[in-house]
VONUMAR-248976 format. One record per residue (C-alpha): x, y, z; residue number from 1; residue in one letter. Coordinates in Angstrom, 3 decimals, decimal comma. Example, Ala and Ser with C-alpha at 12.3 -4.5 7.8 and 13.67 -1.06 7.14 Angstrom:
<rs>
{r {12,300; -4,500; 7,800}; 1; a}
{r {13,670; -1,060; 7,140}; 2; s}
</rs>
This chain:
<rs>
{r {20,912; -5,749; 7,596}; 1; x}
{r {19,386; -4,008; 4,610}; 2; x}
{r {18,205; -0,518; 4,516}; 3; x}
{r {15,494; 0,752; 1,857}; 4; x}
{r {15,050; 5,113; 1,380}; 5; x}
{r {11,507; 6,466; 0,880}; 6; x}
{r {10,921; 9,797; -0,761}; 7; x}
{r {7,279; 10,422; -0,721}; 8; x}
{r {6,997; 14,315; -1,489}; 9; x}
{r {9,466; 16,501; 0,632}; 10; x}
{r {9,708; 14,042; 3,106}; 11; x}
{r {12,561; 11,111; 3,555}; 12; x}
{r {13,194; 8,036; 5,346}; 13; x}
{r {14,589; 5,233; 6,036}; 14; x}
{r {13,400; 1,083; 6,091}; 15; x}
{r {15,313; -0,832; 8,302}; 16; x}
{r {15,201; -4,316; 7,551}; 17; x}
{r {17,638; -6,725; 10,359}; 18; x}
{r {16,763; -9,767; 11,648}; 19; x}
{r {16,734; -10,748; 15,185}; 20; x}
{r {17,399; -7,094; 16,146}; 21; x}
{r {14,102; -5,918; 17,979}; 22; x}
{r {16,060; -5,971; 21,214}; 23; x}
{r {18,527; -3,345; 19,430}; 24; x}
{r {15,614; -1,140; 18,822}; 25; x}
{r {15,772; 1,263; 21,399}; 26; x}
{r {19,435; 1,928; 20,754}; 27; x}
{r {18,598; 2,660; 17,220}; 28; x}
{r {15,671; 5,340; 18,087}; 29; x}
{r {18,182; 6,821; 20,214}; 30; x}
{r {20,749; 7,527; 18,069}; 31; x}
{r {18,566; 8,800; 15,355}; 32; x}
{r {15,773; 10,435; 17,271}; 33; x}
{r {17,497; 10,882; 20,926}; 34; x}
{r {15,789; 9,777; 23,832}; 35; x}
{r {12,263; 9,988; 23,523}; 36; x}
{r {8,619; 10,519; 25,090}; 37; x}
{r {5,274; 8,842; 24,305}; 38; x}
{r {3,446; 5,389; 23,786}; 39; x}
{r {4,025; 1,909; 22,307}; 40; x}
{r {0,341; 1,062; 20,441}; 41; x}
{r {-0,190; -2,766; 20,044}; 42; x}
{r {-2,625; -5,440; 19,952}; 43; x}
{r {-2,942; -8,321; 22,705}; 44; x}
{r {-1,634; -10,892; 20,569}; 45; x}
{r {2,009; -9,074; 20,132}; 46; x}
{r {2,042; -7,450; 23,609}; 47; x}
{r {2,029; -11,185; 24,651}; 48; x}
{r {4,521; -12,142; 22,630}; 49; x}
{r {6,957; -9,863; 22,416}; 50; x}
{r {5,936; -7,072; 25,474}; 51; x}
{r {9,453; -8,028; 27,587}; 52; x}
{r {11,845; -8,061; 24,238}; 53; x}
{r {10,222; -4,691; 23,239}; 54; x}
{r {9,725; -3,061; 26,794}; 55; x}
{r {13,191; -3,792; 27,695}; 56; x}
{r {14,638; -2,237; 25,020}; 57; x}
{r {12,958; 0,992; 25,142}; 58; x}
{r {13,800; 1,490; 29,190}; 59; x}
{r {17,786; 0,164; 28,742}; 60; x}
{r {18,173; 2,905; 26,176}; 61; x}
{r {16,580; 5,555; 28,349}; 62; x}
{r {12,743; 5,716; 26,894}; 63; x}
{r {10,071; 6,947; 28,338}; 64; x}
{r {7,086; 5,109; 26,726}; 65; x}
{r {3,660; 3,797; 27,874}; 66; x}
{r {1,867; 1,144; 26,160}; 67; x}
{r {-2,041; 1,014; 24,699}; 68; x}
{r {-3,047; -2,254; 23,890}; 69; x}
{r {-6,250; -2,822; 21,609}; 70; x}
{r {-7,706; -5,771; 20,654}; 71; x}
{r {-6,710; -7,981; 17,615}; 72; x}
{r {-8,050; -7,810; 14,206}; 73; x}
{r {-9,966; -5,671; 12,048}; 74; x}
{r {-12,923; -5,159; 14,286}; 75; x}
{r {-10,490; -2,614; 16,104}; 76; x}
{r {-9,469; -0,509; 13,221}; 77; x}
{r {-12,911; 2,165; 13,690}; 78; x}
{r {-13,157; 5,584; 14,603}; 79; x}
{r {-14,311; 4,202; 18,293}; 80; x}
{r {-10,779; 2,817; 19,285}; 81; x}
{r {-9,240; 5,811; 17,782}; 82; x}
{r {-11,560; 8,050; 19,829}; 83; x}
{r {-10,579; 5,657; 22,963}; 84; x}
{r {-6,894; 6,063; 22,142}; 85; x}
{r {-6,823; 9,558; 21,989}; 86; x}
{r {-8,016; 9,970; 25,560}; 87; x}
{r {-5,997; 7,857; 26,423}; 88; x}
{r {-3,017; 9,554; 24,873}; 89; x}
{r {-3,933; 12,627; 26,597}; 90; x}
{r {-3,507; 10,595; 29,705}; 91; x}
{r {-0,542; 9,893; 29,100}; 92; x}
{r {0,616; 13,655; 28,124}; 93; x}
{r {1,493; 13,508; 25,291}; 94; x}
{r {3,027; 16,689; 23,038}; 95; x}
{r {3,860; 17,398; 19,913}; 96; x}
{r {6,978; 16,069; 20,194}; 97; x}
{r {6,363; 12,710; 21,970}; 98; x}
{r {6,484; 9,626; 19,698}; 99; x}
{r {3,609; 6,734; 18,723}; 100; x}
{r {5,308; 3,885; 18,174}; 101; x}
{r {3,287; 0,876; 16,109}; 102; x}
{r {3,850; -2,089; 17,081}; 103; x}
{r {1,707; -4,615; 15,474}; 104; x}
{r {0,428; -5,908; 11,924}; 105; x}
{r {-1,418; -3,647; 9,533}; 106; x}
{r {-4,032; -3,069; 11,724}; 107; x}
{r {-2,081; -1,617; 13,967}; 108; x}
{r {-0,253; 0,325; 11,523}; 109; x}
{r {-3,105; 2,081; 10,033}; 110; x}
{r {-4,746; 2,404; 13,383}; 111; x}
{r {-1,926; 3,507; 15,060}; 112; x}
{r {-0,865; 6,031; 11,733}; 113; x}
{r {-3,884; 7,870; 11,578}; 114; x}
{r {-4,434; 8,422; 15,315}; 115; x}
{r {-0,564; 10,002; 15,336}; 116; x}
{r {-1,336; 11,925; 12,251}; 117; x}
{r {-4,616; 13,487; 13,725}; 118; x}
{r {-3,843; 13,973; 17,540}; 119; x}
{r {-2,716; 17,290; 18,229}; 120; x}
{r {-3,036; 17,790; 14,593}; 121; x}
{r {0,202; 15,400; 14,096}; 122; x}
{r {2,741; 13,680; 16,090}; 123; x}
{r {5,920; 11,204; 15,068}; 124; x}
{r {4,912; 8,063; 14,460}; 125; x}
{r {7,844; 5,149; 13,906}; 126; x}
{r {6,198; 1,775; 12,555}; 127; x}
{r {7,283; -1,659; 13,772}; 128; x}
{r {5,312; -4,369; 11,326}; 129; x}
{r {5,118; -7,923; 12,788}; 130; x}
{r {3,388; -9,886; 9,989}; 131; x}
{r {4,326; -10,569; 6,398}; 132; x}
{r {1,897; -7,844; 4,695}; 133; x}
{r {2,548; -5,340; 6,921}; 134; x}
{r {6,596; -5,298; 6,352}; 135; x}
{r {6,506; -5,542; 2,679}; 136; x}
{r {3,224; -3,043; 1,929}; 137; x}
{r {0,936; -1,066; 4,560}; 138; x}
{r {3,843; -0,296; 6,752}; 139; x}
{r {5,314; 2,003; 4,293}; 140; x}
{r {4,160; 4,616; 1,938}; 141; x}
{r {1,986; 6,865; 4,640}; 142; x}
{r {-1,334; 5,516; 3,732}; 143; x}
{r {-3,391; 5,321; 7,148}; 144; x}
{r {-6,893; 5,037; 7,949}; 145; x}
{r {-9,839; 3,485; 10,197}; 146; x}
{r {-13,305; 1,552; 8,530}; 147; x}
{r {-16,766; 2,111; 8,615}; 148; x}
{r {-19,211; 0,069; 8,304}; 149; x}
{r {-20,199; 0,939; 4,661}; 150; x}
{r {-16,723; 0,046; 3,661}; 151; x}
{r {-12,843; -0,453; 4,265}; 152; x}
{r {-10,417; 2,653; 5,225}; 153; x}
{r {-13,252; 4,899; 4,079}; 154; x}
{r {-11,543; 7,459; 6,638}; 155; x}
{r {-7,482; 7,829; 6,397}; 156; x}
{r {-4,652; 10,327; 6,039}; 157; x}
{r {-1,682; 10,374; 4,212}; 158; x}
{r {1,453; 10,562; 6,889}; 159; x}
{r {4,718; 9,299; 6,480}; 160; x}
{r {6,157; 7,492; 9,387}; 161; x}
{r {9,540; 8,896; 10,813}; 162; x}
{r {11,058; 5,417; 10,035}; 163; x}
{r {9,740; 1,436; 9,369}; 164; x}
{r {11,425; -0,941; 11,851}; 165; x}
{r {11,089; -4,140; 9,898}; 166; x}
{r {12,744; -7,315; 12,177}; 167; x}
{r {11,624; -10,537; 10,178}; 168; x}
{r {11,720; -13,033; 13,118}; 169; x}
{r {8,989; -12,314; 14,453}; 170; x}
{r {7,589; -13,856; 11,349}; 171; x}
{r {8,415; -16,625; 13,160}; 172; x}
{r {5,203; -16,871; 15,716}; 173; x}
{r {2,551; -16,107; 12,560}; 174; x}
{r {-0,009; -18,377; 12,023}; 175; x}
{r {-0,735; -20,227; 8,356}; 176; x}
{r {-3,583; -17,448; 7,717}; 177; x}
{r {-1,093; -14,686; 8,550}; 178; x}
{r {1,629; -15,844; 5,765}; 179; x}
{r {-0,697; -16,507; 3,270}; 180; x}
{r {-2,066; -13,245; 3,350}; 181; x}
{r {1,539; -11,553; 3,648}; 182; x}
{r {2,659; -13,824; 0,118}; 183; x}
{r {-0,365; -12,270; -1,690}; 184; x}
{r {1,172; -8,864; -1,546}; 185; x}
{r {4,589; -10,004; -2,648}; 186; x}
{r {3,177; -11,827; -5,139}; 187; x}
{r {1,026; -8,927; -6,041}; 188; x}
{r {4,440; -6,770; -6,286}; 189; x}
{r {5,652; -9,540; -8,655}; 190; x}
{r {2,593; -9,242; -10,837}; 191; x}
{r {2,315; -5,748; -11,340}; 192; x}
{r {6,096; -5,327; -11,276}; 193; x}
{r {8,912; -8,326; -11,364}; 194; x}
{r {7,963; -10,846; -13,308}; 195; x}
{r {11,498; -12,775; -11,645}; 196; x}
{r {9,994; -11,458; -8,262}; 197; x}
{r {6,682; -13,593; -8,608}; 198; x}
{r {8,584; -16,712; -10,332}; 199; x}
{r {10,913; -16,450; -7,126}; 200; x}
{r {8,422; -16,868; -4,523}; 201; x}
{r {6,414; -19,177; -5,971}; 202; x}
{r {9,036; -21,226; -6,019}; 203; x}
{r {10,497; -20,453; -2,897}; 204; x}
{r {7,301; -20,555; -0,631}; 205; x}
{r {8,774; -22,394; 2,116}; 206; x}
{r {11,155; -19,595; 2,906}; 207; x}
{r {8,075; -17,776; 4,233}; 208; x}
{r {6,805; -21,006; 6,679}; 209; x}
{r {10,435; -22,149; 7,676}; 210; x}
{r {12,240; -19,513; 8,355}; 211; x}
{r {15,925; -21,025; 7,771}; 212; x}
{r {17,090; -18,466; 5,905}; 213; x}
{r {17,684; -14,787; 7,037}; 214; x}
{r {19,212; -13,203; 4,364}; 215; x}
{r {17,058; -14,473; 1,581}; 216; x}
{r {13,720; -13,396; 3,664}; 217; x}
{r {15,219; -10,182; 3,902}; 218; x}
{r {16,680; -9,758; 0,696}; 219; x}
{r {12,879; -10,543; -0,394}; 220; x}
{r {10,953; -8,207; 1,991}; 221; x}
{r {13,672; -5,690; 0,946}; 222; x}
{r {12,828; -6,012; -2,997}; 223; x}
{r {8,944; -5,347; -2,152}; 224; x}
{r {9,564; -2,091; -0,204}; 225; x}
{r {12,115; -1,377; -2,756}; 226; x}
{r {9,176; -1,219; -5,309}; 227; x}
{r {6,690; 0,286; -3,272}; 228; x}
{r {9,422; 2,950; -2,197}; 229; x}
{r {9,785; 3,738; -6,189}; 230; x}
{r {6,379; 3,755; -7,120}; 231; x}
{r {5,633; 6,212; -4,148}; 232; x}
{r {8,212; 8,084; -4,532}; 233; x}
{r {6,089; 9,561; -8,168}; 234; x}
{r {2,733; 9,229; -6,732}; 235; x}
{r {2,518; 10,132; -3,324}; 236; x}
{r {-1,347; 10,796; -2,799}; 237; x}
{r {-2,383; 7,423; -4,858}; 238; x}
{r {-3,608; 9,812; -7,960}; 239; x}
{r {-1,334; 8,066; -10,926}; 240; x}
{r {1,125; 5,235; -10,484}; 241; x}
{r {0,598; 4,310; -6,755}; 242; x}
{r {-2,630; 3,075; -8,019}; 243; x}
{r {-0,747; -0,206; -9,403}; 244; x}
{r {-0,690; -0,886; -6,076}; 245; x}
{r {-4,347; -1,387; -5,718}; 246; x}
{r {-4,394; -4,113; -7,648}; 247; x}
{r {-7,013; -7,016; -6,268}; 248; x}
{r {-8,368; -4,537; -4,245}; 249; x}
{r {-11,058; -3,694; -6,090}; 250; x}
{r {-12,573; -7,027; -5,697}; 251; x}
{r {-10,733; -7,760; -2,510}; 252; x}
{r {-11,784; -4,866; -0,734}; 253; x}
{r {-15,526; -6,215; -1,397}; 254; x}
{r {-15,216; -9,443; -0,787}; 255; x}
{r {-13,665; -8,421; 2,778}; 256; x}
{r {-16,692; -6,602; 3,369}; 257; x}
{r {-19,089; -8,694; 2,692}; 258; x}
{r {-17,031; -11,282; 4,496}; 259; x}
{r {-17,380; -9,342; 7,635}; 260; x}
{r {-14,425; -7,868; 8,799}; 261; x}
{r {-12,129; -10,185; 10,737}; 262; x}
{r {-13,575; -12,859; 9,400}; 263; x}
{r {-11,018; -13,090; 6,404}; 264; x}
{r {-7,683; -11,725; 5,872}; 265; x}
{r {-7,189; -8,378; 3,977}; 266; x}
{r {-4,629; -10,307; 2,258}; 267; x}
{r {-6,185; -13,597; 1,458}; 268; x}
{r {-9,184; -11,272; 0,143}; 269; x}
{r {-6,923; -9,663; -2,030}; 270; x}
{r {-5,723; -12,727; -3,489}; 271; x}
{r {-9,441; -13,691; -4,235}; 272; x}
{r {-9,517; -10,290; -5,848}; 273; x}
{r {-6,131; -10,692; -8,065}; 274; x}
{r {-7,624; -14,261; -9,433}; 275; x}
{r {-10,717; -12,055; -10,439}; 276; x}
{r {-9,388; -9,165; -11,718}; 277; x}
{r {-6,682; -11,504; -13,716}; 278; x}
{r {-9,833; -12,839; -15,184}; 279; x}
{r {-11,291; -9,507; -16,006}; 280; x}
{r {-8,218; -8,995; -17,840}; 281; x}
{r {-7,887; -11,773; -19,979}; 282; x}
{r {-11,637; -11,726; -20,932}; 283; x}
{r {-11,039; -8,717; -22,167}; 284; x}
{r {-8,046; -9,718; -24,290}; 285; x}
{r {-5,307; -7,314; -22,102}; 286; x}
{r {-3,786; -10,904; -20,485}; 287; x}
{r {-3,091; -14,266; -22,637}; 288; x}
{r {-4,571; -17,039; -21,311}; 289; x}
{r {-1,572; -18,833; -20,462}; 290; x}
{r {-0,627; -16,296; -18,333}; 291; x}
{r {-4,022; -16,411; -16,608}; 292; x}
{r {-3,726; -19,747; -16,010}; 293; x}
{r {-0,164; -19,334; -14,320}; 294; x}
{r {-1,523; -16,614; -11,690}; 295; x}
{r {-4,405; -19,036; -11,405}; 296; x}
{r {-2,899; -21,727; -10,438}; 297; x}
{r {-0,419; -19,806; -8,750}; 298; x}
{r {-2,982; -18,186; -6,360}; 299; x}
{r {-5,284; -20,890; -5,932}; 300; x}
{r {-2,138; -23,102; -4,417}; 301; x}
{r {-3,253; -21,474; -1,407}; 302; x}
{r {-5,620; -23,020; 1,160}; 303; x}
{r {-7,785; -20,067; 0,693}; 304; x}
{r {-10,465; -19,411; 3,100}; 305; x}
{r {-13,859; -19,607; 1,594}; 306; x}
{r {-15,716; -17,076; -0,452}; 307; x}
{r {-18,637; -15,719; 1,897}; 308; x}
{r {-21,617; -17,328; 0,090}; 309; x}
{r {-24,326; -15,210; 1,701}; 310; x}
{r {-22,599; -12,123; 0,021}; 311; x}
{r {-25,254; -11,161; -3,237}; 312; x}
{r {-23,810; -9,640; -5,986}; 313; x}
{r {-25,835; -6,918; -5,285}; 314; x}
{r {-24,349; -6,583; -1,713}; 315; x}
{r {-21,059; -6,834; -3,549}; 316; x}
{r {-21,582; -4,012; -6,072}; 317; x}
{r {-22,733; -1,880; -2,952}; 318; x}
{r {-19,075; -2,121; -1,306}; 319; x}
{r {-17,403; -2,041; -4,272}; 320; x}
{r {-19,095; 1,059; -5,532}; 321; x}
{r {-18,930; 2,759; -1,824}; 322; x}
{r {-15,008; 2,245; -2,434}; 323; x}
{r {-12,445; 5,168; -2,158}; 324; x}
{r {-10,567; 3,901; -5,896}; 325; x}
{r {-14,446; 5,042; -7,221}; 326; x}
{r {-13,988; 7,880; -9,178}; 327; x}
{r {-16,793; 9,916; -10,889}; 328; x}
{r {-18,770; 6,848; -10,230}; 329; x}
{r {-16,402; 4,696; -12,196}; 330; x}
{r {-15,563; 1,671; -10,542}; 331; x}
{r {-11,684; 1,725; -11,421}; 332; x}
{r {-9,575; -1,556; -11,342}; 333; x}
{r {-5,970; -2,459; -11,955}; 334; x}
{r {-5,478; -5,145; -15,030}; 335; x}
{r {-2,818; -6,891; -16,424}; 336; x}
{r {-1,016; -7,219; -19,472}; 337; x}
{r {1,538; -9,310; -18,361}; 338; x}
{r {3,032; -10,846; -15,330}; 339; x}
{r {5,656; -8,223; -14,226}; 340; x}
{r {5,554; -4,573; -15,482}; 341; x}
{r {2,250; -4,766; -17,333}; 342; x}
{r {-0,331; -3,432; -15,055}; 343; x}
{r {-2,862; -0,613; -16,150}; 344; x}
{r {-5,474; 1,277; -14,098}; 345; x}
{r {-8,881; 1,067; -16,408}; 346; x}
{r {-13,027; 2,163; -15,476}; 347; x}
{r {-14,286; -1,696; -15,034}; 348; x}
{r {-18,026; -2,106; -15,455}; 349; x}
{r {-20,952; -3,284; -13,061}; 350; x}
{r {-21,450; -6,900; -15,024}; 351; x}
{r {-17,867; -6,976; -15,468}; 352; x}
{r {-17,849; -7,283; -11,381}; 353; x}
{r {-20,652; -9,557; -11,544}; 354; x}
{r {-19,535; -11,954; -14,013}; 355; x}
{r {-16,011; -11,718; -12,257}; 356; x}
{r {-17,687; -13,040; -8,944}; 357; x}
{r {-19,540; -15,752; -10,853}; 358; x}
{r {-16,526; -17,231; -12,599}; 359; x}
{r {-14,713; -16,924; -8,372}; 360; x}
{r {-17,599; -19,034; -7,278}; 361; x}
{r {-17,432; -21,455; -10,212}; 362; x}
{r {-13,668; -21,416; -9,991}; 363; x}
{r {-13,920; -22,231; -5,926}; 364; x}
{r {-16,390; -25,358; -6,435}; 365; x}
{r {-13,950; -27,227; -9,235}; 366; x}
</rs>
C-alpha cells in the first residue's frame, strides 16, 4: 500500500493507492469518516463488474448507500444527467452530510464531482477511479465539470474530494483503448516532469497490459499523483503551474471535439495533441529535434485511433478557440524544452494550430 497527501489550498487529503483492496473499502470509510449516508454514482460497465465486490463492502461495514447508474462514456458527462442525478439524489434524501461516492473512470469522476460540489451547494464526495487516467490524473486535484456541445468541461468547479480510493486491479478488466489512453497521461507526467518517469514506461509498457506486478504498477501510479499532488499543491485554481498539466490539451481537447465525443478517448486525443504540440515546439526552436523524434516515436507506438478526417481546420480552430485555457483570446499551449522538467505555458497562434494539424495528418498517412 502506498499513500500520496494533497494540499490544494486549506484543504488536505489523502491518496490511497492498495491493490486488491476494494473489498476493504468500506472498512476504510469507516474508520476515517464513520458510518455513512448517501449514494454510490457509476456507469453500467463497472456496476457490472464490480456492483457485488463494492456493494458488499459498503453494507458489511454498516453503510447506508444507494446506487445511480448512468450510462458509459462521454455522451453522459452533460448538464442533462447531472440535472437527472440531482432528482434523483433528492430521492434518495440526501443532506449535507451524506456522501457521493464515484465509482467509475473520469467520466464518472468529473460527473460525479461536480454534481456533489453543486447539490445542496456542496456535499462529500470520495473518488474511486477504475481506469488508468483516472487514478494517475482527473481523480485528483478537484477539477470537475460537465460538456457542452460547443466544447469539453466548458462548465466545472473546483472541489477537492474527501479522499481518492485508487485499487489498481481493476485495471485488470480495461480494454486496449482504455490503457492506451491511461499511458498518455503518465507519459505526459514524464514529459513535462521526469524525464526517468517517461524513459521508465516506455520501456516498461507491458506492466500496464499484464498486470504481474503489483508493486511496480503502484509504485508508478503513485509517482504520477505524487507530481500532480506537488504541482497542485502551488496552483490550485489552474492560474500558474497547474497549467503544465494541460499539456496536449490544447490540441487534444479539439481533436476530441471534432471527433465527437465518445468516439475517441480523452486520452488517446491527448496523445494526438502532445505529438502536435511537441511539433509546435521544436518548429519553433524551444525542443531539439532529437528529442522530437523520441516523443514521436514514442507516442506513435500506439495503435492510435484515427484522426477524424471530416474535422476542417476551421472546425478545429472553432473548439480550440471556444476552450477554457483561452485567455484574452490567446489560444495558450504548453511546449517543451526538454523531456522532463522543461515545459512552458506560451500564446500559440491560429496557423501555428493549423500547420500543427497538417503535419498530424501527414504524420498519420506515413
Amino acid at each position: 500500500m502506498k499513500t500520496v497527501d494533497v494540499e490544494p489550498g486549506n484543504t488536505a487529503y489523502s491518496i490511497i493507492i492498495d491493490t486488491d483492496s476494494l473489498s476493504g473499502f468500506g472498512e476504510f470509510v469507516k474508520e476515517r469518516f464513520g458510518k455513512i449516508d448517501g449514494a454510490v454514482i457509476t456507469d453500467e460497465t463497472v456496476d457490472r463488474l464490480y456492483e457485488d465486490e463494492l456493494t458488499d463492502s459498503l453494507e458489511e461495514a454498516g453503510h447506508d448507500c444507494g446506487k445511480l447508474v448512468v450510462e458509459p462514456g462521454e455522451g453522459s458527462k452533460n448538464p442533462e444527467t447531472a440535472k437527472n442525478l440531482y432528482r434523483d439524489l433528492v430521492g434518495l434524501e440526501l443532506h449535507r452530510d451524506s456522501f457521493i461516492l464515484a465509482f467509475g473512470g473520469g467520466v464518472v469522476g468529473d460527473l460525479a464531482g461536480f454534481v456533489a460540489s453543486t447539490f445542496l451547494r456542496g456535499i462529500p464526495v470520495i473518488q474511486l477511479p477504475t481506469t488508468l487516467l483516472a487514478q494517475v490524473d482527473s481523480s485528483v486535484g478537484g477539477k470537475t465539470a460537465v460538456d457542452l456541445p460547443e466544447g469539453k468541461n466548458l462548465v466545472g468547479t473546483f472541489y477537492q474530494p474527501e479522499a481518492v480510493f485508487i485499487d489498481p486491479t481493476v485495471l485488470e478488466t480495461l480494454d486496449p483503448a482504455d490503457v492506451r489512453s491511461g499511458l498518455g497521461e503518465v507519459l505526459k507526467y514524464g514529459l513535462i516532469w521526469d524525464e526517468d518517469l517517461f524513459r521508465e514506461v516506455n520501456k516498461n509498457r507491458a506492466l500496464f497490459e499484464e498486470f504481474n506486478e503489483p508493486a511496480e504498477l503502484e509504485r508508478i501510479i503513485a509517482r504520477c499523483c505524487e507530481i500532480k499532488a506537488e504541482i497542485v499543491k502551488g496552483d490550485e485554481k489552474d492560474r500558474g503551474i497547474r497549467q503544465l498539466l494541460n499539456f496536449g490539451h490544447t490540441l487534444g481537447h479539439g481533436i476530441e471535439a471534432g471527433a465527437g465525443y465518445g468516439e475517441m478517448k480523452h486520452g488517446e486525443a491527448v496523445i494526438w495533441g502532445m505529438i502536435g504540440e511537441s511539433w509546435i515546439s521544436a518548429r519553433r526552436g524551444y525542443l531539439a529535434r532529437e528529442a522530437l523524434e523520441e516523443i514521436v516515436n514514442s507516442l506513435t507506438d500506439f495503435a492510435l485511433p484515427p484522426l477524424p478526417r471530416d474535422l476542417s481546420t476551421e472546425e478545429l480552430l472553432g473548439y480550440v478557440k471556444r476552450d477554457k485555457k483561452v485567455r484574452e483570446e490567446r489560444i495558450n499551449s504548453v511546449l517543451l524544452e526538454g523531456i522532463g522538467g522543461e515545459a512552458i505555458v506560451k500564446e500559440i497562434s491560429e496557423s501555428e494550430v493549423t500547420a500543427a494539424w497538417d503535419y498530424l495528418t501527414e504524420l498519420e498517412e506515413e
